[in-house]
DRENRO-54500 format. One line per field, with one value per residue (C-alpha): x, y, z; chain. Coordinates in pm, whole numbers, plus 50000, padded with zeros to 5 digits. Last residue first. Example, Ala and Ser with C-alpha at 12.3 -4.5 7.8 and 13.67 -1.06 7.14 Angstrom:
BEGIN
east <- c(51367/51230)
north <- c(49894/49550)
up <- c(50714/50780)
chain <- c(A/A)
***
This chain:
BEGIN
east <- c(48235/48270/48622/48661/48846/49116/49190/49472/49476/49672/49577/49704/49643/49268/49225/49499/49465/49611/49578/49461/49226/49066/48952/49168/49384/49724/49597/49545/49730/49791/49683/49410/49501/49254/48950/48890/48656/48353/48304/48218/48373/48399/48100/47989/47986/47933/47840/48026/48032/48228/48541/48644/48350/48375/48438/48402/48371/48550/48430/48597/48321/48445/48732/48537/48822/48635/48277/48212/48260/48331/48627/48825/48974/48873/48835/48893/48701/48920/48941/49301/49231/49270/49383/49315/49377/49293/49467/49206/49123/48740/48668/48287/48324/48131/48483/48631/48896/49279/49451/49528/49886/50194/50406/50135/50094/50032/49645/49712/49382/49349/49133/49039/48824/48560/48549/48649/48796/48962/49163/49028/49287/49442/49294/49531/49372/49550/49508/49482/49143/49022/49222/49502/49535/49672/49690/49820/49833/49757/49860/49776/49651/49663/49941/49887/50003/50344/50468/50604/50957/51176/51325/51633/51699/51344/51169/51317/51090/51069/50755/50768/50481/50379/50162/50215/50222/50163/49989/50263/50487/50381/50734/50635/50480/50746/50995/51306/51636/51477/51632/51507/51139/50916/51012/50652/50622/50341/50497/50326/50586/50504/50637/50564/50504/50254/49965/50078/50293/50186/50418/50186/50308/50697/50628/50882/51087/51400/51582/51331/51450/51770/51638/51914/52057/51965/52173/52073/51810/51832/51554/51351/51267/51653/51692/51641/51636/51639/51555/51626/51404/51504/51337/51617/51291/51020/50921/51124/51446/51366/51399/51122/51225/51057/51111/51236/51191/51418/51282/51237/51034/50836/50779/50714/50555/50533/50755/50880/51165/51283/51573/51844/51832/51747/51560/51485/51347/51255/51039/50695/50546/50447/50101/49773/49486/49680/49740/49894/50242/50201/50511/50510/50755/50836/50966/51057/50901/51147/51163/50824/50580/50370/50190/50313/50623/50693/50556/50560/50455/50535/50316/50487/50323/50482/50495/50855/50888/50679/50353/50351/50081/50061/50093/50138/50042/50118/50191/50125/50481/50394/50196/50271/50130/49857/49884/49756/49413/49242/48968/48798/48550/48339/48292/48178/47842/47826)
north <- c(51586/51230/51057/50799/50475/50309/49963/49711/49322/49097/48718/48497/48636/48569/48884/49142/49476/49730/50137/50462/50722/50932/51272/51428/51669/51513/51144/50965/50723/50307/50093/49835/49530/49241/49127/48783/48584/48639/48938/49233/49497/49905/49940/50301/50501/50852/51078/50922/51032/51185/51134/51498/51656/51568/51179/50974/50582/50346/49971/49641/49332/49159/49069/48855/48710/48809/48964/49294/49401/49720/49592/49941/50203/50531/50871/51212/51527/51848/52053/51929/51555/51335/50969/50677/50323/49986/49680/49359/49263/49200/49585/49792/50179/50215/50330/50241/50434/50405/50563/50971/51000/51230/51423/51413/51770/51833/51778/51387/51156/50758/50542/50164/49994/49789/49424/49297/48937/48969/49323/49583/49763/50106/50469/50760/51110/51408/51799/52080/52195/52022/51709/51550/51183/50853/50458/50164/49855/49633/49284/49127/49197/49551/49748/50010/50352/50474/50799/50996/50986/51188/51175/51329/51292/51233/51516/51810/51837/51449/51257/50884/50749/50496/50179/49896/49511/49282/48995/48935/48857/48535/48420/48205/48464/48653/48474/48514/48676/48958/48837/49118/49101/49410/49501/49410/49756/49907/50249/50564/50792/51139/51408/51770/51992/52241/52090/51740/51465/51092/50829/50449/50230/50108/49726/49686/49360/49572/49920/50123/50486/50334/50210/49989/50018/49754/49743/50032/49966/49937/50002/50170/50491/50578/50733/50398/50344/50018/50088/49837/49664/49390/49044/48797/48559/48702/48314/48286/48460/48799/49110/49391/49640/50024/50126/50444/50583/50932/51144/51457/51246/50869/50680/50284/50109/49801/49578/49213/49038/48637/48509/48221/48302/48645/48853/49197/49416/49107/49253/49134/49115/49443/49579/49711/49954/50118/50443/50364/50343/50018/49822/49536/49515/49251/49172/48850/48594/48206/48196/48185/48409/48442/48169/47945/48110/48412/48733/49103/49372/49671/49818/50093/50380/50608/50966/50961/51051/50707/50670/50474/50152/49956/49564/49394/49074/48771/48424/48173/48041/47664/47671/48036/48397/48547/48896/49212/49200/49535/49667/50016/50156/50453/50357/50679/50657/50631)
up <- c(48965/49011/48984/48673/48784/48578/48698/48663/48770/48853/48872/49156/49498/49448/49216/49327/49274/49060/49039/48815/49017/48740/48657/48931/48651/48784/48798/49092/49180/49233/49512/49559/49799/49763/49523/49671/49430/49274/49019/49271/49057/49092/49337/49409/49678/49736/50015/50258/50596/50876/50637/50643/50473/50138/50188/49857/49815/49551/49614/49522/49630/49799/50051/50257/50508/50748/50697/50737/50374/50232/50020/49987/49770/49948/49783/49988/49917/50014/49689/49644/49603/49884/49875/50093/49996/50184/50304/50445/50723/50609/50681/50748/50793/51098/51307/51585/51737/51805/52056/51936/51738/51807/51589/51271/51241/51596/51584/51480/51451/51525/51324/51350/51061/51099/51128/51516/51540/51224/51294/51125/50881/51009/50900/50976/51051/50967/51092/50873/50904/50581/50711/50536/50493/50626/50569/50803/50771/51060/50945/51261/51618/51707/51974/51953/51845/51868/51920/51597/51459/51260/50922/50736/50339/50265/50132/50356/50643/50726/50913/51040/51139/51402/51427/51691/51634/51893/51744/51506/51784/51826/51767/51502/51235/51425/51278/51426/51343/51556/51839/52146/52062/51968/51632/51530/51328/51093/50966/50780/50589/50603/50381/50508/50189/50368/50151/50272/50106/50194/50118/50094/50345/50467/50666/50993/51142/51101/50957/50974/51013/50842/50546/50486/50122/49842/49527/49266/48943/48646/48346/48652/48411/48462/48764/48966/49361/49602/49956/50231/50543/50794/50830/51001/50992/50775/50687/50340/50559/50504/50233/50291/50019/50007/49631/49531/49168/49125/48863/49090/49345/49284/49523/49581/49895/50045/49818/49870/49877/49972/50025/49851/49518/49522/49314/49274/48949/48707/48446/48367/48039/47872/47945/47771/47815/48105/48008/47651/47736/48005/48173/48399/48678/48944/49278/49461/49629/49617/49957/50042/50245/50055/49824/49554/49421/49280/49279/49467/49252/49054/48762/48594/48354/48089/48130/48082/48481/48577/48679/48968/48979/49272/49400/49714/49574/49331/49425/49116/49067/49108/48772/48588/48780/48596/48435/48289/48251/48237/48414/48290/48577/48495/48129/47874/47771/47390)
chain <- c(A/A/A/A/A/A/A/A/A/A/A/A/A/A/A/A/A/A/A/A/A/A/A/A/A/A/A/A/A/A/A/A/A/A/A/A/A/A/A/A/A/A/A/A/A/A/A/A/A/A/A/A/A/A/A/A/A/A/A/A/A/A/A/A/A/A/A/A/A/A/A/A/A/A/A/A/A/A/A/A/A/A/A/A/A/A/A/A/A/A/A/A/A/A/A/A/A/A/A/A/A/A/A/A/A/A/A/A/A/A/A/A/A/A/A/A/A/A/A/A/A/A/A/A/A/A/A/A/A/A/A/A/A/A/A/A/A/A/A/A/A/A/A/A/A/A/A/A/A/A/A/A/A/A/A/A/A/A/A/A/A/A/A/A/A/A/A/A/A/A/A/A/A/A/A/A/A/A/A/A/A/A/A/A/A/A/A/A/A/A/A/A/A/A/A/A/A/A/A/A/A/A/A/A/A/A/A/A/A/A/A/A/A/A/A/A/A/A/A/A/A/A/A/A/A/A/A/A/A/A/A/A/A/A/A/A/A/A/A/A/A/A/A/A/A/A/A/A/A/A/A/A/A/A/A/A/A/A/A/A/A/A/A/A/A/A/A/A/A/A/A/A/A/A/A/A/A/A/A/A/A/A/A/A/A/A/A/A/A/A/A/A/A/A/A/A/A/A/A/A/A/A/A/A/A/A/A/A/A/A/A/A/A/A/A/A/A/A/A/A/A/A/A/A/A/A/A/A/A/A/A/A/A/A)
***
């Protein structure tokens, strides 16, 4: 029997008047056992009552414990951008705010013990306010780089900037650290876009990086902007062809140089379908392989996970219609 390309598992659906789910990934943890960590809780985001979750998996995905309270409070909201795992030590990247991102300032919460507990929040203090963490990227010569998207760009930033209009000013940057973590510098900043421009990077065959940002919804491809100085200082952004809703993607790059991207290669705003996986191998000038993972109707949003160590298979979660959560195992092409 032919062997699936795409496996898509059910793992859960937010209760009546608790429906929110989103900003999800898969880390597989140091047992060799899997985590799924989200954002939930209430009936859209942002709300007060969003917090963060965990479902479990020990047979690679094909099923899932229920979900696991990781942070809650009862009078602000959390939510994840990014979780890491490094020598056994989970870190997630905590956004807490107001229920509207006012007084929105940024924390890390760490476990050691296969996230069964879990450490009270400290300030992330490379990024301390009014700032979304993305996904950790760790190049061939061991530099770590964290990717920023900030709107710190208003003296009071108690305030909303979904209010303050601030939202439509936010710049790109990247932080970059030389020992894994413990110190971290920053690059220039890039920008500003309009929106939720998140940002995504990845090693270059001749050892440069190029970050790919979400399209803005007046303009539907996505932006890119290179670094020649290993990621000290950024190019303006470009357009690409590479069609965008607005909508998060996920670059990763496997260590004979071809890079995969999770996307929703659609041109339309607000169109997030269908759920593609296309392959780069020659530096993202084209893609020689594309292939549509689901297009069942709906809005297929936010795909992020790994890939596993032998680069058979890219394992991560999206969201279907910012209720249902869903996990996928993808098979890579020779």
């Amino acid at each position: 029997m032919e062997e699936k390309l795409d496996r898509l598992t059910h793992v859960y659906q937010g209760p009546h008047g608790h429906t929110c789910i989103v900003d999800q990934t898969i880390c597989p943890m140091p047992d060799g056992s899997w985590a799924l960590i989200f954002m939930t809780g209430g009936p859209g985001e942002p709300h007060i009552e969003n917090y963060i979750a965990l479902c479990r998996s020990t047979d690679r995905g094909a099923t899932w414990s229920a979900p696991e309270t990781v942070l809650r409070y009862p009078d602000r909201a959390c939510l994840l951008s990014e979780a890491t795992i490094h020598d056994g030590l989970i870190t997630i990247y905590v956004h807490v705010h107001g229920g509207y991102f006012e007084d929105w300032n940024v924390f890390t919460i760490t476990s050691s013990d296969q996230g069964q507990t879990w450490t009270d929040p400290t300030p992330f203090q490379p990024a301390p306010r009014r700032t979304f963490v993305r996904n950790l990227y760790v190049s061939t010569w061991n530099t770590w780089y964290l990717p920023l998207q900030s709107y710190d760009v208003v003296p009071d930033p108690t305030l909303s900037p979904l209010r303050d209009g601030s939202f439509a000013q936010g710049t790109n940057q990247v932080l970059r650290s030389d020992d894994q973590g413990r110190t971290w510098e920053h690059s220039n900043s890039i920008g500003p876009l309009n929106g939720w421009n998140e940002n995504n990077l990845v090693e270059l065959r001749d050892g440069s990086l190029a970050m790919l940002v979400r399209a803005p919804a007046d303009a539907p491809c996505l932006r890119r902007s290179n670094s020649t100085d290993q990621g000290r200082t950024w190019s303006d952004w470009e357009m690409t062809d590479i069609p965008n809703p607005s909508s998060k993607i996920r670059l990763f790059r496997l260590t004979d140089g071809r890079i995969l991207l999770l996307h929703n290669p659609s041109a339309t705003p607000g169109l997030r379908n269908p759920l593609s996986l296309w392959i780069s191998d020659d530096d993202m000038q084209t893609w020689s392989y594309k292939r549509v993972v689901t297009d069942f109707p709906g809005r297929l949003s936010y795909p992020d996970g790994f890939v596993d160590a032998d680069e058979k298979w890219v394992h991560y979660a999206f969201d279907y219609n910012r209720h249902d959560l869903i996990a996928v195992s993808s098979r890579i092409p020779d």
